[in-house]
TORTORMI-605231 format. One record per residue (C-alpha): residue number from 1; x, y, z. Coordinates in Angstrom, 2 decimals, always signed. Example, Ala and Ser with C-alpha at 12.3 -4.5 7.8 and 13.67 -1.06 7.14 Angstrom:
(rec 1,(+12.30,-4.50,+7.80)),
(rec 2,(+13.67,-1.06,+7.14)),
//
This chain:
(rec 1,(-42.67,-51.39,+38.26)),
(rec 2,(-40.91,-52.04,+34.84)),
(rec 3,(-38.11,-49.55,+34.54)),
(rec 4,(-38.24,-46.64,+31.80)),
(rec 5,(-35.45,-46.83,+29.67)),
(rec 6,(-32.64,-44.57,+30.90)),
(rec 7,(-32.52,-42.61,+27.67)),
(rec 8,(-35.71,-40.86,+28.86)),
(rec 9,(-33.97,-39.35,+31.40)),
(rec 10,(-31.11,-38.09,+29.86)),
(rec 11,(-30.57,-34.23,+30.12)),
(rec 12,(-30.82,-33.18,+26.69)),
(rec 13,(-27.63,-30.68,+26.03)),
(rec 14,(-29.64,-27.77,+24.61)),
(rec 15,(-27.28,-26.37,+21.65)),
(rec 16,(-26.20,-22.84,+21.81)),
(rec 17,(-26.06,-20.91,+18.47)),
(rec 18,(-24.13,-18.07,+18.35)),
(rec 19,(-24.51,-14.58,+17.08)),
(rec 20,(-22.61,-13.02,+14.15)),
(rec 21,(-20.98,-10.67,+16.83)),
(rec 22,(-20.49,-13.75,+18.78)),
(rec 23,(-18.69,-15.34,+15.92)),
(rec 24,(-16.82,-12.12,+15.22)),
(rec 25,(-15.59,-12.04,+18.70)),
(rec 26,(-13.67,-15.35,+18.39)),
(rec 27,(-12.54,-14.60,+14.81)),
(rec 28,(-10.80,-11.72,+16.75)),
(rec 29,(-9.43,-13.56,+19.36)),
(rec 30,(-8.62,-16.32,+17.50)),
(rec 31,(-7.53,-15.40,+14.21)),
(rec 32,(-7.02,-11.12,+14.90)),
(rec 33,(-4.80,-11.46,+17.57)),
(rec 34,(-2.64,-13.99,+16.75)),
(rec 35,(-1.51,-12.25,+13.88)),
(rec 36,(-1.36,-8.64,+15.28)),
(rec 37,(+1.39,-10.10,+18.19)),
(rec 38,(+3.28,-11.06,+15.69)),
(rec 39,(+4.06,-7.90,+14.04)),
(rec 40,(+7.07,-5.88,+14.62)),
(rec 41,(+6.24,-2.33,+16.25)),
(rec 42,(+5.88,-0.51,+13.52)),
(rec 43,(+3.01,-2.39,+12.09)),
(rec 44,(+1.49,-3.32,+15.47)),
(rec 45,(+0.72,+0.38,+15.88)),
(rec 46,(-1.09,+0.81,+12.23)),
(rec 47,(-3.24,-2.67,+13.04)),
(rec 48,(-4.06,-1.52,+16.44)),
(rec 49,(-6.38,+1.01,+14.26)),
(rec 50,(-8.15,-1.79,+12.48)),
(rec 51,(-8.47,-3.68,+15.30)),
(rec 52,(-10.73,-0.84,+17.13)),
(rec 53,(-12.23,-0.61,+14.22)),
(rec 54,(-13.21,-4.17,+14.44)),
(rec 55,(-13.89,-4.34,+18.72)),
(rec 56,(-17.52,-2.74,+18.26)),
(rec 57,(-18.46,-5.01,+15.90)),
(rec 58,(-17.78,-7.81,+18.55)),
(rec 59,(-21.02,-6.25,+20.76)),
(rec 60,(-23.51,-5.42,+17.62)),
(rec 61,(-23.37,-5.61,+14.32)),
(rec 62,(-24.10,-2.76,+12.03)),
(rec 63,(-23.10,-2.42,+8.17)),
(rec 64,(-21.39,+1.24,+8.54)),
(rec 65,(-19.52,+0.21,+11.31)),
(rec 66,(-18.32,-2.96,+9.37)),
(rec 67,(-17.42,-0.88,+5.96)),
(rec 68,(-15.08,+1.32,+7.79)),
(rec 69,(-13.68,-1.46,+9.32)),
(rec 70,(-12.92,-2.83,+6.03)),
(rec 71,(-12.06,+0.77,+4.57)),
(rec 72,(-9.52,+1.02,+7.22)),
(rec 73,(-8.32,-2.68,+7.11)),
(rec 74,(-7.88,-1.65,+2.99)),
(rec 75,(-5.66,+1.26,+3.67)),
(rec 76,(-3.30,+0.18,+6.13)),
(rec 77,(-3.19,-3.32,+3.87)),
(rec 78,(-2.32,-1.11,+0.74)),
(rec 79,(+0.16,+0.70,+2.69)),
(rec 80,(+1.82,-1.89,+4.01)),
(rec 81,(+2.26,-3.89,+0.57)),
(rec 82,(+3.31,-0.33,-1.45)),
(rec 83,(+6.06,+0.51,+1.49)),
(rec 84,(+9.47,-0.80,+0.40)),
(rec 85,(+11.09,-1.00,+4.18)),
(rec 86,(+8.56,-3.51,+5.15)),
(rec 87,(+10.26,-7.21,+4.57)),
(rec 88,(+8.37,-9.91,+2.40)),
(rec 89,(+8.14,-12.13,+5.63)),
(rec 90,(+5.86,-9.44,+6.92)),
(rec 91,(+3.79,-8.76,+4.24)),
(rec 92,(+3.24,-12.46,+4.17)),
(rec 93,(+1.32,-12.10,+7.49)),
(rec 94,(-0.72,-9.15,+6.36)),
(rec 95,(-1.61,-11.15,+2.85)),
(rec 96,(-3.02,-14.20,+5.12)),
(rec 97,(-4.60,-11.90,+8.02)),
(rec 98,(-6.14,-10.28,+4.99)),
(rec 99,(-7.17,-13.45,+3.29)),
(rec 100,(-8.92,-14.87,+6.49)),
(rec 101,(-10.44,-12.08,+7.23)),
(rec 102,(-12.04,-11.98,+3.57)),
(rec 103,(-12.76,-15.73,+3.80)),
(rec 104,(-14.64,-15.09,+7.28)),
(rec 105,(-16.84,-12.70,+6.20)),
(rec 106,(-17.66,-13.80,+2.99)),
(rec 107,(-18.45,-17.06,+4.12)),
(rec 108,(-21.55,-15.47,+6.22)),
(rec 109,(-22.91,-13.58,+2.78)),
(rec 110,(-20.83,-10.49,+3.57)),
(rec 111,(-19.66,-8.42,+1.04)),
(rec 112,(-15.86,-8.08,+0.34)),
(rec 113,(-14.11,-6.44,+3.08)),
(rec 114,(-10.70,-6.26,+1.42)),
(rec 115,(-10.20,-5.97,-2.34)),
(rec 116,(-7.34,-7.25,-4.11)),
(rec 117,(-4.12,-5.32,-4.74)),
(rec 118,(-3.81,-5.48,-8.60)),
(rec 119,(-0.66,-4.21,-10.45)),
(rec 120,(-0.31,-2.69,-13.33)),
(rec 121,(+2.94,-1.84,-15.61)),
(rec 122,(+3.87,+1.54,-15.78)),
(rec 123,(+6.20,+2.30,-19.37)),
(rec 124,(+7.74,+5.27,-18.70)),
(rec 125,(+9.38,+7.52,-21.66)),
(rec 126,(+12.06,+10.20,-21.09)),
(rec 127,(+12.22,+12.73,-24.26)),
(rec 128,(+15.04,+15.39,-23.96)),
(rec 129,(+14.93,+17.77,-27.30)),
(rec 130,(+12.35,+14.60,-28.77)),
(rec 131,(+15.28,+12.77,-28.40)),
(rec 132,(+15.46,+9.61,-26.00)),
(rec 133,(+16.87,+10.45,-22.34)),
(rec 134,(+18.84,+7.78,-21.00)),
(rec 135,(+20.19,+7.09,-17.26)),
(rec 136,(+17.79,+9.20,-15.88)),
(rec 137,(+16.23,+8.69,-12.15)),
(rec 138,(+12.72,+7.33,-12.46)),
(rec 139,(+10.85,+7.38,-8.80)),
(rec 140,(+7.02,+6.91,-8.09)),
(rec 141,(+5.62,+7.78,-4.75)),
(rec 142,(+2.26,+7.30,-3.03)),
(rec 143,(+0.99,+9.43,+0.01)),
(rec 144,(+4.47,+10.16,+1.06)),
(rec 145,(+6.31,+6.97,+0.15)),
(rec 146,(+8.25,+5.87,-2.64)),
(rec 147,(+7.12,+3.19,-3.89)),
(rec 148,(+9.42,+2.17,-6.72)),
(rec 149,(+12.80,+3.63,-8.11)),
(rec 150,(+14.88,+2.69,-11.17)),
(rec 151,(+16.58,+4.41,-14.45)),
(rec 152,(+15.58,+4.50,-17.97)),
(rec 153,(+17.93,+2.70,-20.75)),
(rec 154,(+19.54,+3.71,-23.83)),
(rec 155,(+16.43,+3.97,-25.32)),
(rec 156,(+14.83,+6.45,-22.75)),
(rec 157,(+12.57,+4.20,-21.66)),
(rec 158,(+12.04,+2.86,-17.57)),
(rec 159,(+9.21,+0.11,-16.99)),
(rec 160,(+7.58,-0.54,-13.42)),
(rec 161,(+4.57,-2.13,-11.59)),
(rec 162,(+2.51,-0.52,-9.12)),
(rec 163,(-0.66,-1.70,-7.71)),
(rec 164,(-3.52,+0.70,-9.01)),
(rec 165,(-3.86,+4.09,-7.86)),
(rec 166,(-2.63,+8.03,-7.95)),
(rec 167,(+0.97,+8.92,-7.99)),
(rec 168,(+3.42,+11.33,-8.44)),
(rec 169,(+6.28,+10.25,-10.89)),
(rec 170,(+9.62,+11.88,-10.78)),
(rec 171,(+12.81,+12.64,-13.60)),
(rec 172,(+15.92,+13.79,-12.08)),
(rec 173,(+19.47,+13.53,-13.58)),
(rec 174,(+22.17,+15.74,-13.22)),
(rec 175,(+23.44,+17.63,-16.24)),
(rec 176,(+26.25,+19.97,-15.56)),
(rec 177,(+27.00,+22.76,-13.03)),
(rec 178,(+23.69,+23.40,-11.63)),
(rec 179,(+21.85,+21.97,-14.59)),
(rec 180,(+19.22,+19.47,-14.34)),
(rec 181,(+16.63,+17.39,-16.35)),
(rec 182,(+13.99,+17.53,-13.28)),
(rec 183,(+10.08,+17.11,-14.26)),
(rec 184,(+7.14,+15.64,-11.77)),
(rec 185,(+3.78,+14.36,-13.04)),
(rec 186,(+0.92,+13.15,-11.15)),
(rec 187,(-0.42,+10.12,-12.63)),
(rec 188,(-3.40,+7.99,-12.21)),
(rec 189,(-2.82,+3.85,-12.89)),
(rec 190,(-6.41,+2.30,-13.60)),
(rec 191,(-4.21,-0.43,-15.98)),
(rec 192,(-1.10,-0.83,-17.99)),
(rec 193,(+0.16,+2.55,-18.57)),
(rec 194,(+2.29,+4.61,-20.68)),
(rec 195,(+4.12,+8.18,-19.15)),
(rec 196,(+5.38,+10.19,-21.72)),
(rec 197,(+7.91,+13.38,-20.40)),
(rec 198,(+8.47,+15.68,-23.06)),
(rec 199,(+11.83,+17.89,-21.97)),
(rec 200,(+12.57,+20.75,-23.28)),
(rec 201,(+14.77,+22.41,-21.18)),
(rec 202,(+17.17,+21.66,-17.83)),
(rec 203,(+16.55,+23.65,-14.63)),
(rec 204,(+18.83,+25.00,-12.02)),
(rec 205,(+18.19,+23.88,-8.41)),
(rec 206,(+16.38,+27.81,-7.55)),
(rec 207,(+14.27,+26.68,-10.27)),
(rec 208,(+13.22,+23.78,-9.43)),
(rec 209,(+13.08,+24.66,-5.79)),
(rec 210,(+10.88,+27.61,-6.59)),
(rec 211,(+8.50,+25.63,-8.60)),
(rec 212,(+7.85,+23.36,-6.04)),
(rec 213,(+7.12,+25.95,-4.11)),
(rec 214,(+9.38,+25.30,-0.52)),
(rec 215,(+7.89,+21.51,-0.57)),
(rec 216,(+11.02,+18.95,+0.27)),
(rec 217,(+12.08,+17.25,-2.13)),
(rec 218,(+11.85,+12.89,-1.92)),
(rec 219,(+14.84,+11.63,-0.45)),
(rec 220,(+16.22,+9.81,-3.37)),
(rec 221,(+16.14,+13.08,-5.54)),
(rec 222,(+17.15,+15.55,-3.21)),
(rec 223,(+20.33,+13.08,-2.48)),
(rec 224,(+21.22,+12.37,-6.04)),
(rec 225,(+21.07,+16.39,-6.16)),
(rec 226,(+23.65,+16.59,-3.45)),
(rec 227,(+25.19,+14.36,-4.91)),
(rec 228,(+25.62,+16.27,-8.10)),
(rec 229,(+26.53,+19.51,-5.96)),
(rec 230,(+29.91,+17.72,-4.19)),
(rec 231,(+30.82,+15.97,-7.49)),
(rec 232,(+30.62,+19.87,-8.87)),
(rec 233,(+32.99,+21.10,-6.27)),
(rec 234,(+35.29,+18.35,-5.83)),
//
């Protein structure tokens, strides 16, 4: 009996396609993971939150589930680039964890999940009497953080970049005895923007304490403000 060729016996290895949750499941143990052990504590803790927002997509898909993964992933991401205690070596990691994650999804006709932090210039102008302020304390802040700080020059005049959103921007500088130039504005940055402060008039510290009515003051105003106090008294 002539022998069939061995070929026609050969178990034929019957190929396994995997699901998108499938897929999502290794992206998270492969790609998630790795990055989220190498945070430090303090952002461990905030991607823990995206990460359980990510875990029930591993089971089924479903498009709400996945856009508030991707709301949350954008939030903590934002926060994370806008807070000034985080080091560049760490926001490094969350820029590539971000990237990959983007690249992942896209590449299976997803939507966006993470949109680009764009900056914008900020040109702030300090007017005291319509005359240009100079040395004055220029801070922004964002949910609770500041998120940039400088002065303005001779010329009144203070630039910064912030990524686009709402802030609050604060003046403070110390006059004399218990006078200040103190104003707040909350701004929104779309694009390049211009602030304009018109001053007409310095404030004593009940003043501006009662006008912000008990709220604490950022730390980098209410220090320069003690600041002023002991350089009053010395």
């Amino acid at each position: 009996m002539q022998l069939e060729d061995w070929k026609t016996f050969k178990r034929v290895e019957a190929g396994i396609s995997k699901t998108l949750p499938d897929e999502i499941h290794d992206f998270l143990t492969k790609v998630f993971n790795i990055y989220l052990i190498r945070f430090p504590l303090q952002i461990f803790k905030q991607f823990e939150i995206v990460r359980d927002k990510l875990i029930p997509l591993t089971s089924k898909f479903d498009l709400d589930k996945y856009n508030e993964y991707c709301e949350t992933f954008s939030k903590v991401y934002r926060a994370v680039l806008l807070d000034r205690s985080i080091s560049d070596d760490i926001k490094k990691l969350v820029l590539e964890l971000a990237s990959k994650t983007n690249s992942f999804f896209t590449s299976r006709n997803m939507q966006l999940c993470i949109k680009e932090v764009k900056y914008y210039g900020v040109r702030v102008k300090a007017l005291f009497a319509e005359k240009p302020l100079s040395d004055v304390l220029v801070v922004v802040e964002s949910e609770g953080r500041v998120v940039s700080s400088t002065k303005t020059d001779h010329d009144g005049l203070a630039y910064i970049e912030v990524p686009e959103g709402k802030y609050t921007i604060y003046l403070y500088k110390g006059v004399e005895e218990d006078k200040y130039i103190y104003e707040e504005k909350n701004v929104s940055v779309p694009q390049d923007s211009e602030v304009i402060f018109k001053i007409r008039e310095t404030k004593t510290r009940s003043e501006i304490e009662k006008e912000r009515e008990g709220k604490p003051m950022i730390r980098e105003v209410s220090e320069s403000l003690e600041g002023s106090r002991t350089g009053e008294h010395s």
